[in-house]
C-alpha positions in Angstrom: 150.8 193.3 -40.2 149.2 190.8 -42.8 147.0 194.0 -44.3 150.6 196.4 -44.6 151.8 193.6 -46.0 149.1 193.3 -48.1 149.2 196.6 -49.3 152.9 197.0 -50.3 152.4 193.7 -52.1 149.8 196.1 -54.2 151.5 198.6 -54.7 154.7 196.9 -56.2 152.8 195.1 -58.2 151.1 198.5 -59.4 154.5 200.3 -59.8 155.8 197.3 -61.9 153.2 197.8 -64.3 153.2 201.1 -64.8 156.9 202.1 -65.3 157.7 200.0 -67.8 155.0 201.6 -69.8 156.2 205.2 -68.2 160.1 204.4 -68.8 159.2 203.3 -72.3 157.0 206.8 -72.9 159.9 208.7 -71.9 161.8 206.6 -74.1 160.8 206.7 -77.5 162.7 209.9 -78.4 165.6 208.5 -77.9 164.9 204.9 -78.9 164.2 206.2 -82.4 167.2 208.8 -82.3 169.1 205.9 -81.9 168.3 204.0 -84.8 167.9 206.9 -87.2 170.6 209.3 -86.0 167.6 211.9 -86.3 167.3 213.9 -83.5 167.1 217.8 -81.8 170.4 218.7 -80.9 169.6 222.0 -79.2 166.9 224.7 -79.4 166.1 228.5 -78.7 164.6 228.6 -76.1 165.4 225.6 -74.6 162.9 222.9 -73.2 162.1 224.9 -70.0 163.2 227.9 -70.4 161.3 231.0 -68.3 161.3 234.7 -69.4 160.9 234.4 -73.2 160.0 237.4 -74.7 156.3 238.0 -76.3 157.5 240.0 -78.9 158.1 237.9 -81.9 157.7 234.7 -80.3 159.8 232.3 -82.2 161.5 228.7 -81.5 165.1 228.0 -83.5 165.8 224.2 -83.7 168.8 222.9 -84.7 168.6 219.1 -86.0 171.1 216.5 -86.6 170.0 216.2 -90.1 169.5 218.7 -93.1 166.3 219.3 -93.4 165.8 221.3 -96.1 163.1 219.7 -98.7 163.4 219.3 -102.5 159.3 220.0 -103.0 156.8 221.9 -101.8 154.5 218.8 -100.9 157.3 218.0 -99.0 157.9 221.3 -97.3 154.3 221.7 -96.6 153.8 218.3 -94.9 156.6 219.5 -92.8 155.4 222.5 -91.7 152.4 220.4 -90.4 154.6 218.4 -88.1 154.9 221.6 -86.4 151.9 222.6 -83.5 152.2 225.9 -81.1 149.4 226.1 -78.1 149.4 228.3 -74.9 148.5 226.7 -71.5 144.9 225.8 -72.6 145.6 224.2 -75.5 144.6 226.7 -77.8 146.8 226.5 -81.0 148.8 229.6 -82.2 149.0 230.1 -86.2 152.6 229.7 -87.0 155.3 229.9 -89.8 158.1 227.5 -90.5 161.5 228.7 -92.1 164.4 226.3 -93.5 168.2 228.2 -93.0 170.2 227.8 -96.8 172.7 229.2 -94.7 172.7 226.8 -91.9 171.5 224.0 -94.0 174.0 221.5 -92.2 173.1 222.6 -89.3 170.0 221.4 -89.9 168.3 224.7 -88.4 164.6 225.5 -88.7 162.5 228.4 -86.9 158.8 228.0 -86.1 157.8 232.0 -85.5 154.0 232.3 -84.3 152.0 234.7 -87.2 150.0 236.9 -84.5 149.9 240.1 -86.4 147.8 238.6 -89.6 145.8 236.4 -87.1 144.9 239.3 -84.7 146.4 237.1 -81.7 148.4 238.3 -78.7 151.4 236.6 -77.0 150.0 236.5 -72.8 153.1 237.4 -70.3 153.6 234.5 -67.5 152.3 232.4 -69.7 153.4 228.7 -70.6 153.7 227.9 -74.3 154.5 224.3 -76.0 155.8 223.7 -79.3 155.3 220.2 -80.6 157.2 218.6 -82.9 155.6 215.1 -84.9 157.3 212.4 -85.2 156.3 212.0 -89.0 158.9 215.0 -89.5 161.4 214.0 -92.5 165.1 215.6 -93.2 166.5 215.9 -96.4 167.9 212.2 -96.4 163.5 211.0 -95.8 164.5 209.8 -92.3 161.6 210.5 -90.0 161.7 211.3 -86.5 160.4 208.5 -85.0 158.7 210.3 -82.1 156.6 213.3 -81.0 159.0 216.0 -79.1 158.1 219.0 -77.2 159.9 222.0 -76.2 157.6 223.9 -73.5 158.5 227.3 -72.0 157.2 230.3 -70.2 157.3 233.8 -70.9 158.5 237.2 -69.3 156.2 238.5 -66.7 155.6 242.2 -68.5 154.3 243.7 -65.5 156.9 242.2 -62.9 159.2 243.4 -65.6 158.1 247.7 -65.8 157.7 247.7 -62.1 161.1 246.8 -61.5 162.4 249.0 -64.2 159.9 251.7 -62.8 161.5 250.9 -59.7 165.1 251.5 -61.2 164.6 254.2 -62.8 162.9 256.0 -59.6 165.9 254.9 -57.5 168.6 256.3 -60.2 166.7 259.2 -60.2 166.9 259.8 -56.9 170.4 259.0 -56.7 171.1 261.2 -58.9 168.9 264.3 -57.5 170.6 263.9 -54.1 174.1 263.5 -55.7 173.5 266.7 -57.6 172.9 268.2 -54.6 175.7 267.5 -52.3 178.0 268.2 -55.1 176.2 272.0 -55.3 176.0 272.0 -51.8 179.8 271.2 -51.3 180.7 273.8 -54.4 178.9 276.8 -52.2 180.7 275.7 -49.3 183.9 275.9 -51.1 183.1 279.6 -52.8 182.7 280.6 -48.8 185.6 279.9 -48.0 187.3 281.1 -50.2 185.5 284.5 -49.8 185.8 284.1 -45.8 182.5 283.3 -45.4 180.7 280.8 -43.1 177.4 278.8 -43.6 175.3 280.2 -40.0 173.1 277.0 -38.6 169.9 277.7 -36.6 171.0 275.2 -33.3 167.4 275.4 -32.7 165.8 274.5 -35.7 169.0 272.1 -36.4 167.7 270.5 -33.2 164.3 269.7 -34.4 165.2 268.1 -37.2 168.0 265.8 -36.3 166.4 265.3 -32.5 169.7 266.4 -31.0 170.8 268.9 -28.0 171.3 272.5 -28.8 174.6 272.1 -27.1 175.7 269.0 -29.0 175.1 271.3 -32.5 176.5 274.6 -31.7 180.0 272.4 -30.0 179.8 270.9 -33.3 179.0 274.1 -35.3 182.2 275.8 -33.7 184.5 272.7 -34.5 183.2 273.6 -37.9 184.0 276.9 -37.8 187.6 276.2 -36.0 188.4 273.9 -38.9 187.5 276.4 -42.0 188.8 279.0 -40.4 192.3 277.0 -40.4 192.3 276.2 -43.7 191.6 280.2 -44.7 194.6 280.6 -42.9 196.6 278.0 -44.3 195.6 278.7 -47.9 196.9 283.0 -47.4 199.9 281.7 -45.2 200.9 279.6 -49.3 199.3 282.6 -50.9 201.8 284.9 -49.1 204.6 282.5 -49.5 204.0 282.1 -53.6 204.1 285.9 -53.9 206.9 285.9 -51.9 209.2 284.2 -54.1 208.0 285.9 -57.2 208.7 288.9 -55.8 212.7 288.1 -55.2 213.1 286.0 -58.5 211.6 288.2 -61.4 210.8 287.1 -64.6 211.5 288.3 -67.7 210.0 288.3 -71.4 213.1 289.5 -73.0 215.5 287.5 -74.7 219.0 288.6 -75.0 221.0 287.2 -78.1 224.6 288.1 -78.5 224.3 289.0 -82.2 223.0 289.8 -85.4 223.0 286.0 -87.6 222.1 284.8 -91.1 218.9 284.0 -91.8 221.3 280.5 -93.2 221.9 280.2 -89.7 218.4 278.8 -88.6 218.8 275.7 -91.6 217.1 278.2 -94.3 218.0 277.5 -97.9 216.3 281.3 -99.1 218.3 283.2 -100.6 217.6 287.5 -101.6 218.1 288.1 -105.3 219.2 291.5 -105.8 218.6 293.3 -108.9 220.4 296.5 -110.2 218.7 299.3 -112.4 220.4 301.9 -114.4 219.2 305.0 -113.1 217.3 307.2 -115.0 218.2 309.9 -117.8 216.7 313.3 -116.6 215.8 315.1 -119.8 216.9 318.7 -120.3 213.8 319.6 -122.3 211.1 321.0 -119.9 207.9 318.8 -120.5 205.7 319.6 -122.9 208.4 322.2 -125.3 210.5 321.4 -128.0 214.0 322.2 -128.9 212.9 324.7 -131.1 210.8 326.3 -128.9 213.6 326.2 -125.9 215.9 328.2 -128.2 212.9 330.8 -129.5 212.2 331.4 -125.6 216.1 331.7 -124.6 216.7 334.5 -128.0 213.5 336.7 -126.3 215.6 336.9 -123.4 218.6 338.0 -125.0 
């Protein structure tokens, strides 16, 4: 009994000097938040976020502050308050923009620079960006404390072996709806030409495992049941033409008079033009009077 008590005695006293120290680590964010009013509101991704794309890796953090800087001294001891590393520590090169846009929103993007720097982004892999805490806004205000935002990204090969596995499945889907949709539009064409699909009981029977007798009872149900709706389809056939037959129809119209073309609402009206008829000459064509009367003396 003395040594267990003993031994919790050691331990409290153990925990009770380590979590101060811990509660106060965990604290200094938000200590000096508190007294500056500078702080990370939100970021994208967030602290802990899994499936982050490789492509373009980039962080967007929005700050309580502006934090856009009047120099570039300024700007560029800025942009070293900013630090990207994978799992082992290794550091990723990086670029830092400032938003004009956003400028009270106090957003900033860190984007890694692989593609000058001949790095690659690793799948299922944990990343952590830290942020210093000598990092000013506009107003000067520092942050007070070092922050990090750690996350993990996608898992590219989980990812194209579950789309593989979609797409396979859709195309399968699709390949066996096809099909039974073809399968059920010949099905339909024999019928209507009176025909029936013949099944092989036998070989039916090996490949579903089932009696002979079961498929050819089942076959003839079939058969019963198409041949019905043959039947039923001539029976309304028979009656359509039926009732065409005894109430004929016809394409002429019958008016019961001649109207005005005013009639139908139209405002056009025929102008009609007289011409004096012609004077027929007594000359024949071509002669002269005096030639007329030489011609009708010879006669005389």
């Amino acid at each position: 009994m003395k040594r267990i008590g003993v031994l919790v005695c050691l331990m409290m006293m153990v925990i009770s000097v380590l979590a101060p120290a811990t509660f106060a680590a965990s604290n200094d964010a938000g200590a000096a938040a508190s007294e500056t009013g500078f702080e990370i509101v939100s970021s994208t991704p967030e602290n802990g976020a899994t499936g982050v794309s490789v492509e373009n890796l980039s962080v967007k953090i929005y700050f309580s502050k502006e934090m856009l800087q009047n120099s570039k001294a300024a700007k560029a001891a800025n942009d070293k308050q900013f630090r990207l590393t994978d799992s082992k520590g290794k550091e990723i090169p990086i670029k830092v923009y400032y938003s004009h846009k956003e400028k009270k929103d106090g957003l900033m993007m860190v984007v890694s620079d692989t593609i000058n720097n001949n790095i690659t982004i690793e799948g299922d892999s944990e990343y952590t960006l830290t942020i210093g805490k000598d990092l000013k806004a506009s107003d000067g205000t520092s942050l007070g404390a070092d922050q990090t935002i750690t996350f993990k990204t996608l898992n590219q090969k989980r990812s194209t072996m579950i789309y593989t596995i979609m797409m396979v499945v859709m195309m399968a889907g699709m390949i066996f709806y096809t099909t039974r949709a073809t399968k059920k539009a010949m099905e339909k064409e024999n019928q209507a030409k009176g025909k029936s699909e013949t099944v092989n009981p036998y070989k039916e029977a090996r490949r579903t495992g089932k009696s002979v007798e079961e498929i050819v009872a089942k076959d003839q149900q079939r058969k019963a049941k198409e041949a019905a709706a043959r039947e039923k389809q001539r029976a309304k056939e028979a009656e359509i033409a039926a009732a065409l037959e005894e109430e004929p129809v016809s394409s002429n119209k019958r008016v019961s008079g001649p109207r005005p073309i005013s009639a139908s609402g139209s405002s056009y009206k025929v102008k009609v033009v007289k011409t004096k008829p012609e004077k027929k000459s007594t000359n024949p064509k071509g002669q002269s009077g005096k030639q007329k009367n030489s011609k009708s003396k010879k006669h005389k």
